[in-house]
MIKOL-249818 format. One line per field, with one value per atom (N, C-alpha, C): residue number from 0; atom name; z, x, y. Coordinates in steps of 0.05 Angstrom, whole numbers, plus 5000, padded with zeros to 4 digits. Example, Ala and Ser with C-alpha at 12.3 -4.5 7.8 and 13.67 -1.06 7.14 Angstrom:
seq c(0 / 0 / 0 / 1 / 1 / 1)
atom c(N / CA / C / N / CA / C)
pz c(5156 / 5156 / 5156 / 5142 / 5143 / 5157)
px c(5264 / 5246 / 5264 / 5257 / 5273 / 5258)
py c(4886 / 4910 / 4934 / 4955 / 4979 / 5001)
//
This chain:
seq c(0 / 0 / 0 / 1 / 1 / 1 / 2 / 2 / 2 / 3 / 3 / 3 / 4 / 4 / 4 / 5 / 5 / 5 / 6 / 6 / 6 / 7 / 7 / 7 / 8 / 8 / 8 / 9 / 9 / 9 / 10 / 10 / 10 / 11 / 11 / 11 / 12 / 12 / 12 / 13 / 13 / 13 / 14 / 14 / 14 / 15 / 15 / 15 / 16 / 16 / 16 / 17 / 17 / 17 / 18 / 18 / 18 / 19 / 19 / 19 / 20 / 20 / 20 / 21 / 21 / 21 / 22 / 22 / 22 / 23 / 23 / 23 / 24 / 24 / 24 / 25 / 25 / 25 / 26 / 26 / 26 / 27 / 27 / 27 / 28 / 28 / 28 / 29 / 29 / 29 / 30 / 30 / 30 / 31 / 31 / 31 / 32 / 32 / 32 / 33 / 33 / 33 / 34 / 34 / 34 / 35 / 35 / 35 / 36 / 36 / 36 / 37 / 37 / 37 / 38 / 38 / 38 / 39 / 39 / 39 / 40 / 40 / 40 / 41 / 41 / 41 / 42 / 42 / 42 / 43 / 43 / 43 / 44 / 44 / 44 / 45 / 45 / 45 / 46 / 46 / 46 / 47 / 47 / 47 / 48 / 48 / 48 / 49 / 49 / 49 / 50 / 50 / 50 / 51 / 51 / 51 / 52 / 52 / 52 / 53 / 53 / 53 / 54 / 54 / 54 / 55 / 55 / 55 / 56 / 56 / 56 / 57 / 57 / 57 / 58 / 58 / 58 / 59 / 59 / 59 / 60 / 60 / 60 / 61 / 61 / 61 / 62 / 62 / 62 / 63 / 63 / 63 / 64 / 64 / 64 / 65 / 65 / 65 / 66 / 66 / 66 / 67 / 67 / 67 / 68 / 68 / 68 / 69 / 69 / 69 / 70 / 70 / 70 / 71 / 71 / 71 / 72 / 72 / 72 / 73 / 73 / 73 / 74 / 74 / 74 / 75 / 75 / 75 / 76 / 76 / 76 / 77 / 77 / 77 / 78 / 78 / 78 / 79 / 79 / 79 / 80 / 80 / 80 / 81 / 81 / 81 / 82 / 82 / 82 / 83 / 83 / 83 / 84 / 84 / 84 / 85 / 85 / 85 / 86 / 86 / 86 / 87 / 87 / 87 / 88 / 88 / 88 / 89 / 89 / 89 / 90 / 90 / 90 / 91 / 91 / 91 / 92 / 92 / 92 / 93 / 93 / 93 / 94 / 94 / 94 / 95 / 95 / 95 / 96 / 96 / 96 / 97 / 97 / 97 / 98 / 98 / 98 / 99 / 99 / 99 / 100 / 100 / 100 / 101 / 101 / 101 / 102 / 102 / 102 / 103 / 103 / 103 / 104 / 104 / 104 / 105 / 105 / 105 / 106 / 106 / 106 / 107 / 107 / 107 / 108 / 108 / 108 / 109 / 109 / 109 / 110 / 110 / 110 / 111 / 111 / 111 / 112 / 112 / 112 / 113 / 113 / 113 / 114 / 114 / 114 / 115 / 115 / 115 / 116 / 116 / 116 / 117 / 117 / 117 / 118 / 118 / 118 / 119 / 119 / 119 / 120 / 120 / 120 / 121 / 121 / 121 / 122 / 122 / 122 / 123 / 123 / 123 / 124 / 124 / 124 / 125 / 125 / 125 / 126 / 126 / 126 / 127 / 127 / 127 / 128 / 128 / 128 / 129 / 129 / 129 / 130 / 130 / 130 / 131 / 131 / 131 / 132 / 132 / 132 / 133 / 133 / 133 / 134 / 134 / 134 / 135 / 135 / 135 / 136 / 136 / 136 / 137 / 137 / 137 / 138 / 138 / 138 / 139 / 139 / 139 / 140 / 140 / 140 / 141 / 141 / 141)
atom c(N / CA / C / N / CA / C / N / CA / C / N / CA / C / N / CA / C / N / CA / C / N / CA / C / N / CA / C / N / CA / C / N / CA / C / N / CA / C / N / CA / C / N / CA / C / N / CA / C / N / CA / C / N / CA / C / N / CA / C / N / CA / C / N / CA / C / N / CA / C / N / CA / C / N / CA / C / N / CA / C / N / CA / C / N / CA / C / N / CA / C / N / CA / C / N / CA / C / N / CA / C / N / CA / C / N / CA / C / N / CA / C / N / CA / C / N / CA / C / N / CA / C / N / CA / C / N / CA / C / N / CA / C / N / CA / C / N / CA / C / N / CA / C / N / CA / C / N / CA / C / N / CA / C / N / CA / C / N / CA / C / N / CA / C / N / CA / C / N / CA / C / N / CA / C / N / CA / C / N / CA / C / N / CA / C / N / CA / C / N / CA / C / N / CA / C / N / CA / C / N / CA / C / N / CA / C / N / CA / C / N / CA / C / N / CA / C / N / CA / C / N / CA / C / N / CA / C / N / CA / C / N / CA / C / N / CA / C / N / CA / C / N / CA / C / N / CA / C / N / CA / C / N / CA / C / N / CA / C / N / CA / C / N / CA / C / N / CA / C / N / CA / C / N / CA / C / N / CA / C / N / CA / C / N / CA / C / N / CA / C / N / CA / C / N / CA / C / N / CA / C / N / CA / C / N / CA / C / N / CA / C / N / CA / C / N / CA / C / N / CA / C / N / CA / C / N / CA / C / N / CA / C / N / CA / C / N / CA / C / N / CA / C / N / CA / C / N / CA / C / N / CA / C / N / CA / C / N / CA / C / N / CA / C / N / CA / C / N / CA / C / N / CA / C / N / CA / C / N / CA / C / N / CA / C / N / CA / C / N / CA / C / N / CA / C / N / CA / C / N / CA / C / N / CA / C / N / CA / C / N / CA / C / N / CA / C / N / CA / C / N / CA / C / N / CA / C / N / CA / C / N / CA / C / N / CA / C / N / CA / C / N / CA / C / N / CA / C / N / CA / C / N / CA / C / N / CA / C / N / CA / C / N / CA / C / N / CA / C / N / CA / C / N / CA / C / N / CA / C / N / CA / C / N / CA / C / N / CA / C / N / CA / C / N / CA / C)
pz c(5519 / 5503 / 5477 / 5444 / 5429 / 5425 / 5407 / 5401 / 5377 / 5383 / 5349 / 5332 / 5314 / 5274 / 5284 / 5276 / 5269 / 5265 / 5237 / 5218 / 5222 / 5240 / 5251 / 5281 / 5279 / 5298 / 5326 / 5344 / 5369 / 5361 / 5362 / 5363 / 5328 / 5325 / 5293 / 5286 / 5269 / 5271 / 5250 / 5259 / 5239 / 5217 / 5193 / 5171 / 5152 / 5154 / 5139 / 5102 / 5098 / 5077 / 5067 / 5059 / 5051 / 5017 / 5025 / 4995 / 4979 / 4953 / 4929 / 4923 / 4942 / 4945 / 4920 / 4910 / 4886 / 4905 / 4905 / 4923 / 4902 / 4908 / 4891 / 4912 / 4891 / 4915 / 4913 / 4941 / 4942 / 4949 / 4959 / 4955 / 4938 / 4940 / 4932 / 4907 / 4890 / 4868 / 4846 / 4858 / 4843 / 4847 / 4858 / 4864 / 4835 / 4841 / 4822 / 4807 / 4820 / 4801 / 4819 / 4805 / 4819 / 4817 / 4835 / 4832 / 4852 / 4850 / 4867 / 4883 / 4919 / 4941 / 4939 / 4932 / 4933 / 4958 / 4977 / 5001 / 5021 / 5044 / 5064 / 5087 / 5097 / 5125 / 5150 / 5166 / 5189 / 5210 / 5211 / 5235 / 5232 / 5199 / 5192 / 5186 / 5190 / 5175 / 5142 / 5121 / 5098 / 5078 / 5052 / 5033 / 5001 / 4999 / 4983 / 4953 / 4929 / 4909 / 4883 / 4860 / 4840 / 4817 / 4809 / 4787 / 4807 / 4825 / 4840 / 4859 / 4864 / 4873 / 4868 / 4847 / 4829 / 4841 / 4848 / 4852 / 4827 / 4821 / 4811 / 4819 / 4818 / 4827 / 4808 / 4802 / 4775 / 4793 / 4780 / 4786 / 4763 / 4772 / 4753 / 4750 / 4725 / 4722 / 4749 / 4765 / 4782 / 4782 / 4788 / 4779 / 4799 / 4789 / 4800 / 4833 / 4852 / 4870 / 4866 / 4853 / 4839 / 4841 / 4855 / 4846 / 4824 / 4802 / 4784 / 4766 / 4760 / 4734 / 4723 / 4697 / 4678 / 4662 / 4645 / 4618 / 4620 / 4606 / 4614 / 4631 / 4640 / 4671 / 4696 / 4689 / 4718 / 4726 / 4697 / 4707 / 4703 / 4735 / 4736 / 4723 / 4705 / 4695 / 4710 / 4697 / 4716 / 4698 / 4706 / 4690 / 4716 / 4697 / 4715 / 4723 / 4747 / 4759 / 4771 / 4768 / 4778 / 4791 / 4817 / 4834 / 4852 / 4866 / 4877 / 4901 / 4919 / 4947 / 4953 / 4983 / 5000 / 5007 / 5007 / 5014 / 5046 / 5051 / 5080 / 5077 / 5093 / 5083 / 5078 / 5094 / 5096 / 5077 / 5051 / 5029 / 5006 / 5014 / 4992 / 4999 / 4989 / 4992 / 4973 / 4993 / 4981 / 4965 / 4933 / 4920 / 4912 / 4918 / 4921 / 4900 / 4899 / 4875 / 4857 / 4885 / 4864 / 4852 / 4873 / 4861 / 4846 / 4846 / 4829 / 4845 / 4857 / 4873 / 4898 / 4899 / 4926 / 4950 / 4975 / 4997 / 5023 / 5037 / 5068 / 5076 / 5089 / 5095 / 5134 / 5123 / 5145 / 5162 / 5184 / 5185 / 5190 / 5182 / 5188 / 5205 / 5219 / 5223 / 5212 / 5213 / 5200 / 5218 / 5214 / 5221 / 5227 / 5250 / 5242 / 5255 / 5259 / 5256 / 5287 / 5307 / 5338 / 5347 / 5351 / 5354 / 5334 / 5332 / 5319 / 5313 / 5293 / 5302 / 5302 / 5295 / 5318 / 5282 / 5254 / 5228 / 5224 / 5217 / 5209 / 5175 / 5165 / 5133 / 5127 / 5109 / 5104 / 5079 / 5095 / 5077 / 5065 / 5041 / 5036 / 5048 / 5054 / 5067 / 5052 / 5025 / 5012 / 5019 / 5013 / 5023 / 5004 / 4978 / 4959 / 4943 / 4971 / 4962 / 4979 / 5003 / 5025 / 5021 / 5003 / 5002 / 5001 / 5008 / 5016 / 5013 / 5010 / 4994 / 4992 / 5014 / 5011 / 5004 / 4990 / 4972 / 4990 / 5008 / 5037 / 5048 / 5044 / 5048 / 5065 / 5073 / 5092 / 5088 / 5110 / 5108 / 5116 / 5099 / 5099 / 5113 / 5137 / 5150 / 5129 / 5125 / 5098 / 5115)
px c(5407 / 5383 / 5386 / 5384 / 5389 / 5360 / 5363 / 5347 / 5332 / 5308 / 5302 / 5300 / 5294 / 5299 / 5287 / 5295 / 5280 / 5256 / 5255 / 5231 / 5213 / 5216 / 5200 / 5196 / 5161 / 5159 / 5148 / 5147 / 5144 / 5123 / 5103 / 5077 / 5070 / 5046 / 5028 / 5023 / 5020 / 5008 / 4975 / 4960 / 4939 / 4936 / 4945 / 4947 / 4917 / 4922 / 4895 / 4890 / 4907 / 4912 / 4905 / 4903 / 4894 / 4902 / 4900 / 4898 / 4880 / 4889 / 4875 / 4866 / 4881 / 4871 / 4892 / 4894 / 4911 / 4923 / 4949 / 4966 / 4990 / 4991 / 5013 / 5041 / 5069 / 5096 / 5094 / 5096 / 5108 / 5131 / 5158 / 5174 / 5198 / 5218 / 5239 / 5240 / 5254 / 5263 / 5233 / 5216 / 5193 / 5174 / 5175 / 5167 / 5153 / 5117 / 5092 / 5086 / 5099 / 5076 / 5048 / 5041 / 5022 / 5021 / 5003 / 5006 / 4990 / 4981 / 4961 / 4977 / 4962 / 4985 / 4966 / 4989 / 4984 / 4990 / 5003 / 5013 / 5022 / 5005 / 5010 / 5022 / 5035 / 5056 / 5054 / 5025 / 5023 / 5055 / 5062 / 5084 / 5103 / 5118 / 5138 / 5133 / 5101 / 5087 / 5101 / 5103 / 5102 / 5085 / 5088 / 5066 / 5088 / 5070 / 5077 / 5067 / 5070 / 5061 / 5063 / 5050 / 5055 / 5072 / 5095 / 5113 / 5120 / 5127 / 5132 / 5161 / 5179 / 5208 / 5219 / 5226 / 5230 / 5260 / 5268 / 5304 / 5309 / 5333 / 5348 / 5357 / 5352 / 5370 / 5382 / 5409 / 5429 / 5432 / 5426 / 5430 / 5448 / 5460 / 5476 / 5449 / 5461 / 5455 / 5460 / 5445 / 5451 / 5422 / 5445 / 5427 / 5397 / 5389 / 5353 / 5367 / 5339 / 5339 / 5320 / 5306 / 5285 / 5291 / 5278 / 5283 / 5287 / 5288 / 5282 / 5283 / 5298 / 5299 / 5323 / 5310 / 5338 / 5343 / 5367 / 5371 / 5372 / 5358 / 5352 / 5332 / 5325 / 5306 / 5325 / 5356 / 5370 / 5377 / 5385 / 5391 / 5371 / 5375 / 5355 / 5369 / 5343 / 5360 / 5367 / 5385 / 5392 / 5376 / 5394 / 5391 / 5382 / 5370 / 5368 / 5337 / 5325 / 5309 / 5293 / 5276 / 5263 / 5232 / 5247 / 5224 / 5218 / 5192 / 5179 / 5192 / 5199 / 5206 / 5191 / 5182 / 5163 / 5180 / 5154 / 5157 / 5142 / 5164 / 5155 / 5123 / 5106 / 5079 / 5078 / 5103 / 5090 / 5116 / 5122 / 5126 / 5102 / 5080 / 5057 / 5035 / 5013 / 4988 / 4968 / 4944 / 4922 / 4909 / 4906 / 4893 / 4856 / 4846 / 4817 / 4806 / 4796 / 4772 / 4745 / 4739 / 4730 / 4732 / 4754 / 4766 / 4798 / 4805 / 4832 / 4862 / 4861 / 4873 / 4893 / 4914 / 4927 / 4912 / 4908 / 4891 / 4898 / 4892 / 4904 / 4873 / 4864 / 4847 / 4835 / 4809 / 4800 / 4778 / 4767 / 4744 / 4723 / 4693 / 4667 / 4656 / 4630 / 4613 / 4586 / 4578 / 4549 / 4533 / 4506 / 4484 / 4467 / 4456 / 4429 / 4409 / 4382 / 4358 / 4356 / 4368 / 4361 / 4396 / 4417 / 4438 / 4465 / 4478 / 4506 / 4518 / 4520 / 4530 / 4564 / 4581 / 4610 / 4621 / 4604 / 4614 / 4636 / 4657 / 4673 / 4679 / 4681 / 4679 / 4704 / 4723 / 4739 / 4731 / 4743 / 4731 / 4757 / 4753 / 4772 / 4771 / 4798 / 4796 / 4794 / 4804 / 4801 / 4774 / 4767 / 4751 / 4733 / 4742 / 4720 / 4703 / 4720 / 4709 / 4698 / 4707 / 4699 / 4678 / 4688 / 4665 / 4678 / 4657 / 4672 / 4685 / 4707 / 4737 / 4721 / 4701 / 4705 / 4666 / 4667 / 4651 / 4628 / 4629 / 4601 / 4591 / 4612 / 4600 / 4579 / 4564 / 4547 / 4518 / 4509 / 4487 / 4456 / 4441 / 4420 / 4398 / 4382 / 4358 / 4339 / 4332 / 4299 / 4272)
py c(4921 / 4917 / 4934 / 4920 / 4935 / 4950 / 4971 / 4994 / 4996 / 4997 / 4990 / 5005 / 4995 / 5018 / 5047 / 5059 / 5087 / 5089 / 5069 / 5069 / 5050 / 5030 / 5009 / 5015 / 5018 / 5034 / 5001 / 5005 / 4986 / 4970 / 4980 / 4970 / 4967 / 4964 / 4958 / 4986 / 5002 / 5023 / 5015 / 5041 / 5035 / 5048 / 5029 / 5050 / 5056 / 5092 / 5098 / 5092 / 5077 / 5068 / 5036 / 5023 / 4992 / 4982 / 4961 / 4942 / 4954 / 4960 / 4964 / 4989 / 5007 / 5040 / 5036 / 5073 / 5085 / 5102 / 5102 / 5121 / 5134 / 5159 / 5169 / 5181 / 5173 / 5170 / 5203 / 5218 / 5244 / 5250 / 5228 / 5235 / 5218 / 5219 / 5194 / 5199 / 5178 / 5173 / 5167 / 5160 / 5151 / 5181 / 5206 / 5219 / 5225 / 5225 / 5229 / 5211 / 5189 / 5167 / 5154 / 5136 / 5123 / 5100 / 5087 / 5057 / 5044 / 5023 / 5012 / 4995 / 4998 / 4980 / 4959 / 4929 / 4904 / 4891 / 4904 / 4888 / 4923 / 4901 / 4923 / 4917 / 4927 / 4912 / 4938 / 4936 / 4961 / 4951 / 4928 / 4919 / 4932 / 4948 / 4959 / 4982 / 4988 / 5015 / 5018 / 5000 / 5007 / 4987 / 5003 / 4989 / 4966 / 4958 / 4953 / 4960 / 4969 / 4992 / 4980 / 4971 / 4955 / 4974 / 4968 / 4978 / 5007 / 5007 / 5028 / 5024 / 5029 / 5029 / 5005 / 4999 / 4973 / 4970 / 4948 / 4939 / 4917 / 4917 / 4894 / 4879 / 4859 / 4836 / 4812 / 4818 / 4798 / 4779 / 4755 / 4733 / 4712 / 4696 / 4673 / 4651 / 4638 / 4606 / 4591 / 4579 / 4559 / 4530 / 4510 / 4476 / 4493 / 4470 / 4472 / 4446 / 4461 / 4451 / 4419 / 4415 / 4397 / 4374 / 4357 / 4328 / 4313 / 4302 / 4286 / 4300 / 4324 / 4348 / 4346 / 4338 / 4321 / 4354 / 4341 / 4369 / 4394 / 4406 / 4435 / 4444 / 4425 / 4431 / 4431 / 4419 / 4421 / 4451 / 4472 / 4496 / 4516 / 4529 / 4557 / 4583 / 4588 / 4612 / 4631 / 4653 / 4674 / 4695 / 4726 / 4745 / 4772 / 4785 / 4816 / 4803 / 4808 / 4803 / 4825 / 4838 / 4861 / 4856 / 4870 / 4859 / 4893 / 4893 / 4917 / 4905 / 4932 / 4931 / 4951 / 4941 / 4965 / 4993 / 5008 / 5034 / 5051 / 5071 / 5072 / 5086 / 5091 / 5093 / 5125 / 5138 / 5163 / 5178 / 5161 / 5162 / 5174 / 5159 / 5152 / 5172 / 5173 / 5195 / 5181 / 5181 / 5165 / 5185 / 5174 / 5192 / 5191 / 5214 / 5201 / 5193 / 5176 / 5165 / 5189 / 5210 / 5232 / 5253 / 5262 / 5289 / 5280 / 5258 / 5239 / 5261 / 5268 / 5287 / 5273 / 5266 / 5261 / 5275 / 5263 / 5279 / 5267 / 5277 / 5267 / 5249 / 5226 / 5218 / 5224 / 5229 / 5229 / 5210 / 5213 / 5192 / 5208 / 5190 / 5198 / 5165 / 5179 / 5150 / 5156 / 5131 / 5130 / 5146 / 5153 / 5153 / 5145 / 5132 / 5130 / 5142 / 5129 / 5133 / 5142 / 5126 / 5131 / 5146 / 5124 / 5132 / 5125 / 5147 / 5153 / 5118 / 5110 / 5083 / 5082 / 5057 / 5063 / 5053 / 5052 / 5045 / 5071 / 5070 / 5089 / 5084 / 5111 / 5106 / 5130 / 5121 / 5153 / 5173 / 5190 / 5223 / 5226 / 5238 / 5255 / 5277 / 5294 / 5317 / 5349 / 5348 / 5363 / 5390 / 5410 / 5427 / 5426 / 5430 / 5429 / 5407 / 5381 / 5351 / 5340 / 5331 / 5321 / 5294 / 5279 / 5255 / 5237 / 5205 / 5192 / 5170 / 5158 / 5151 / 5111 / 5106 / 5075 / 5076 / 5054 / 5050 / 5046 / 5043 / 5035 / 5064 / 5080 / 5113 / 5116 / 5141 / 5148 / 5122 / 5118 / 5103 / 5130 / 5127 / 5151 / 5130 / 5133 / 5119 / 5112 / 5102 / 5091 / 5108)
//
């Protein structure tokens, strides 16, 4: 029975991270930039990060696969090709929206009126911030 990746873990994990957060890289080659994750993959536990661990890929001139593509529509161009490849998650660090700070995330639940309800919202963890990172935040009873 082969053994799997290191870095690909068995199961899905649940990442405290999502589409359209601002995450900044803390380590690697891109180490201190930022960049918003467009694509998220919990099955491999990594993200995907816009203008963030950029590869090259050179390619030649080759005919087009196309049906009925005469002239200069038969060849696909080539050239240097630069495309984002994912990064492992625990590469990245979600940076908070109000203290603009990289932070480790935490969870809260709502409140309410009779009982605790089961809504989970994340905190930043920071000490002198502690507020909360998704836009649905604490619900206060009317």
């Amino acid at each position: 029975m082969p053994r799997p990746k290191r870095s690909q873990p068995e199961e899905p994990v649940r990442l405290k991270i999502k589409k359209g957060d601002t995450v900044e890289v803390i380590t690697g080659k891109d180490k201190g930039k930022r960049g918003q994750i467009t694509a998220a993959y919990p099955k491999q536990n990594k993200v995907l990060v816009g203008g963030i661990n950029m590869l090259v890929h050179h390619m030649k001139d080759r005919p087009s696969n196309r049906a009925g593509a005469t002239g200069i529509n038969q060849v696909q161009k080539g050239g240097r090709l630069e495309k984002e490849a994912p990064l492992f998650c625990a590469k990245v660090m979600l940076v908070c929206p109000k203290c603009d700070r990289p932070t480790r995330v935490g969870f809260a639940f709502h409140e309410g009126p009779e009982k605790p309800s089961r809504r989970k919202y994340r905190v930043c963890k920071h000490p002198d911030c502690g507020k909360a990172i998704d836009d649905r935040g604490p619900v206060r009873p009317a």
